[in-house]
Every structure is written in C-alpha cells, then in structure tokens.
C-alpha positions in Angstrom: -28.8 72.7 -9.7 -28.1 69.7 -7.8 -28.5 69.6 -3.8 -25.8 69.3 -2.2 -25.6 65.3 -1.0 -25.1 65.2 3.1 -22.1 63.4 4.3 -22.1 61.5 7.3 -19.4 62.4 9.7 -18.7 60.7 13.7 -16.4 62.5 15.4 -14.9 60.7 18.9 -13.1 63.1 21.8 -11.9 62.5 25.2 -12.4 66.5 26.4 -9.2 66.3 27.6 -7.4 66.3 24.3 -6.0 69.5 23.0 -6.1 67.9 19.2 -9.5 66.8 19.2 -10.5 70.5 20.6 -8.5 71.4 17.3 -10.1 69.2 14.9 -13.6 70.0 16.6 -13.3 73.2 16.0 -12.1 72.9 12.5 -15.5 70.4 11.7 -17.5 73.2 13.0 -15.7 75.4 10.5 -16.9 73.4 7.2 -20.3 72.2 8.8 -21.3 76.2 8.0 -20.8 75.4 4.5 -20.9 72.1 3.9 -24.1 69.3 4.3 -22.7 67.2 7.5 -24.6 65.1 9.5 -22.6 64.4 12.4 -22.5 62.4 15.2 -20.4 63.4 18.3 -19.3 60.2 20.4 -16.8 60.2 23.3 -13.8 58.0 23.7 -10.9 57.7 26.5 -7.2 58.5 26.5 -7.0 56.9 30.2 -8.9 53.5 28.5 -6.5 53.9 25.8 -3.6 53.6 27.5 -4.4 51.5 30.8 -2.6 48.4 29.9 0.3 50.7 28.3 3.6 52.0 29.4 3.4 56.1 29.5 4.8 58.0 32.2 4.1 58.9 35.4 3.2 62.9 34.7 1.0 60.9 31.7 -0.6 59.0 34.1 -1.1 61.8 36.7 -3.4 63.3 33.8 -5.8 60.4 33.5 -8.0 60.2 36.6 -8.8 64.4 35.8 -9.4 63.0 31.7 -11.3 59.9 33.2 -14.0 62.1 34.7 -15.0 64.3 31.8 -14.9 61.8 29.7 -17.4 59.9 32.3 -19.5 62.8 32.4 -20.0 63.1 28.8 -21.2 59.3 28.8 -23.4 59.6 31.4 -24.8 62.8 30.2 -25.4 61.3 26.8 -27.2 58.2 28.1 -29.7 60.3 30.9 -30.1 63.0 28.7 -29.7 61.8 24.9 -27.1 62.7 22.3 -28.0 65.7 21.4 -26.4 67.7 24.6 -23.1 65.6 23.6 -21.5 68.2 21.5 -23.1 71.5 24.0 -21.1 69.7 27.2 -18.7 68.9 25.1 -18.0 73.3 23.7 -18.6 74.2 27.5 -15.5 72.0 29.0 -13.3 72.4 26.4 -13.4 76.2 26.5 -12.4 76.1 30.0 -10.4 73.0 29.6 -8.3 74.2 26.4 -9.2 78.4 26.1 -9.7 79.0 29.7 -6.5 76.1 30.8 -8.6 75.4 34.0 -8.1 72.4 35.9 -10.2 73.1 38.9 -12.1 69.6 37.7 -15.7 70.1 40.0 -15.7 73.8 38.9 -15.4 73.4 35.2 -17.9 70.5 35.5 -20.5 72.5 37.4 -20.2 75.8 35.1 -20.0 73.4 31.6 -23.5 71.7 32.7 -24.8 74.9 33.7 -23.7 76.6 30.4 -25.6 73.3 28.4 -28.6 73.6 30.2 -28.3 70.4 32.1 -28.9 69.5 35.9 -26.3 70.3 38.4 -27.0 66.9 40.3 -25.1 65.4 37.1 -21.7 66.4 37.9 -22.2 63.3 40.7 -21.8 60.9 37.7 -18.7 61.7 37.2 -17.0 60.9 40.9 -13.7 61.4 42.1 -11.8 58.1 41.9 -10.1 58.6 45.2 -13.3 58.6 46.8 -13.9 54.5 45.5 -17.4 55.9 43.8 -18.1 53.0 41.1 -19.3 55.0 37.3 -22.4 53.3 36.7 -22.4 54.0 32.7 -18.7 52.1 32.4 -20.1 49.5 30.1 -21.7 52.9 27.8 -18.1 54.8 27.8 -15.9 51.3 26.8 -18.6 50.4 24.0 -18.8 54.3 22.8 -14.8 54.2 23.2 -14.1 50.7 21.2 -17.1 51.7 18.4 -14.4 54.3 17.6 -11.0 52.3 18.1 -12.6 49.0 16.7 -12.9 51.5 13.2 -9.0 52.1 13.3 -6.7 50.0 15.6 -5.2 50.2 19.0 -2.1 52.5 18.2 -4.0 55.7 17.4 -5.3 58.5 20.0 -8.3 61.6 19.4 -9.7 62.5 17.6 -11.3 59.5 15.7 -13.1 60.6 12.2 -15.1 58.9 10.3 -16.4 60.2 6.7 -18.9 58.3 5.2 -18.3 54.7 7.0 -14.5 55.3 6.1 -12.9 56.4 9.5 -8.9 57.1 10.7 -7.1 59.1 13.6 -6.8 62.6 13.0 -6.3 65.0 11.6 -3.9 66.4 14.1 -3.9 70.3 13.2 -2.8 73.3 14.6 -4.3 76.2 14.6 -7.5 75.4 13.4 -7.9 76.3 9.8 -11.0 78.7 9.0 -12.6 79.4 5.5 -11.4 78.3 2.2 -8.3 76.9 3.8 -10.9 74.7 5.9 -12.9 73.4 3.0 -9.7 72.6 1.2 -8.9 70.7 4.2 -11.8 68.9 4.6 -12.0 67.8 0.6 -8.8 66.5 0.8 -9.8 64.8 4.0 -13.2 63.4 2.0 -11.3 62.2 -1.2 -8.9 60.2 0.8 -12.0 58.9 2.9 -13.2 57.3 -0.7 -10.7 55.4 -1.5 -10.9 52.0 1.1 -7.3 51.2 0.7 -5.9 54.7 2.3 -4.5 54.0 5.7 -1.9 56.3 6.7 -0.3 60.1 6.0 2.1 61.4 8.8 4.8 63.9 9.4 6.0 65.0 12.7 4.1 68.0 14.8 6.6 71.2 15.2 4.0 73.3 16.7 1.6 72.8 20.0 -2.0 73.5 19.4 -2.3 77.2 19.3 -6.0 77.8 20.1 -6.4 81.2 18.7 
C-alpha cells in the first residue's frame, strides 16, 4: 500500500475573525486523518481595510484586532513559528468560545496558556498610548504573502493547498469527521485545477462555535 503523499497547506488568520476560528478548527479536524503539513501565518483585517470605506462600529473593532494580530507577529519572529498556531488556540478560545474582550487579559492568560513570556504582551501596545510595533514590516509582509496569493477583495481565512490558494471556506459550524474529509477533498480537487477562482452563495447562519 502506498503512503499517503503530504499535502502542503498555509493557513492565514487575523485572531479576531470568527470564520477563520471556523475554518481553523475544521483544518484541525482533517489534519487527524489526513498527511498535512501546514503552515500557520497571520494576516490583518484592520490592514485590510485601512484605505477602505467600512463603518464606524467596523472601525471601532480594529485597534482591539490590530493588537492580536501584532502579538502573533511578534511572537512568531522572537520566538519562531512553531508557537504561531498554540497563541493562536489560546486567544481564540477566549476571543470566539469564551466572547472576551478584556484585550490585556486575554493576551496575558493566551501567552501563559502557550508557554511563552509574559513580558511579550508589551509588543503588542495599546495604540492610544502612541507605542510604535517594532515587527510592522513582519506583519504587512506575512499579511500581503497571503493577499498577494488571491487579491485585495477577499478577508480570512486565506488557504492555500498545494501552492494553489483562495479566501475561505467560510463555514459554519465546523464540520467534524467524514463530513470534514468530504469537505476538505472537495476543497483539494478544486485546488488542482489552476483555473478555479470563485464558488459563493450567501451566509444565513453566524458562526456557531459548538
């Protein structure tokens, strides 16, 4: 019997994101059965949308976004890629499960829950307080690696299969066991063919998260 071949999967977030929590979850499903080699790579819905026209409750959401997101960069560049996707479970259960947006708590308690120094919640500072990020560069170049794969008018999640990358999927609830795998082959077969660039219907439902 052959082995299975790996597949190469990136995955980009912005914590904040109630999809990308979905799809996250939903990867994790099929990587205990499948062979995935993934890569787990922040973006940002407040870079996303700085030069763009949203509202003002929109807006009110990015500077809180802006410093997870920040966090995760800087984490991955002091402490290396591999405590990406632990940081990135600890603040979304308490960002999405838990609905906390007591920003310094969830930060302190999600390092402490990866294993990671408390001093690092100071690289992610409080705009108001006019501390500059000192991985900015990092977090635009991990963003636009994504965005660069599928165009401007997308949002996270960002996945790639196998070089071949698009926004999405958007699902709700995440799907768990066969229904997953059938997900993710569909997902795979339509990642083979270079010339697929769009499948979309509109979202009844919010993310339900359990």
């Amino acid at each position: 019997m052959m082995a299975e071949q790996t597949t190469r999967v990136e995955f980009w977030f912005d914590p904040s994101c109630p999809w990308a929590w979905m799809t996250s979850r939903w990867v994790d499903e099929v990587a205990t059965h499948r062979d995935l080699d993934i890569t787990w790579r922040i973006m940002s819905l407040a870079i996303l949308n700085e030069n763009n026209d949203v509202s003002e409750a929109y807006k009110a959401f990015f500077p809180r976004a802006l410093r997870y997101a920040q966090l995760v960069a800087a984490v991955k560049e002091l402490k290396g890629q591999e405590f990406v996707k632990p940081l990135y479970d600890a603040l979304g259960t308490r960002i999405h499960l838990g609905q906390r947006t007591d920003v310094d708590a969830v930060i302190a308690e999600s390092l402490e829950e990866a294993g990671l120094p408390a001093e690092l919640a100071d690289e992610a500072p409080d705009a108001a307080g006019g501390a500059p990020f000192r991985f900015e560069t990092e977090l635009r170049a991990s963003h636009s690696s994504g965005i660069d794969l599928v165009g401007q008018d997308v949002g996270t999640p960002i996945l790639s299969v196998d070089g071949i990358a698009f926004f999405g999927p958007v699902i709700s609830p995440a799907p768990t066991g066969d229904v997953a795998l059938k997900l993710w082959d569909g997902i795979v077969a339509a990642a083979s063919y270079d010339g697929f660039f769009e499948l979309k219907r509109s979202r009844t439902r919010d993310p339900i998260f359990s």
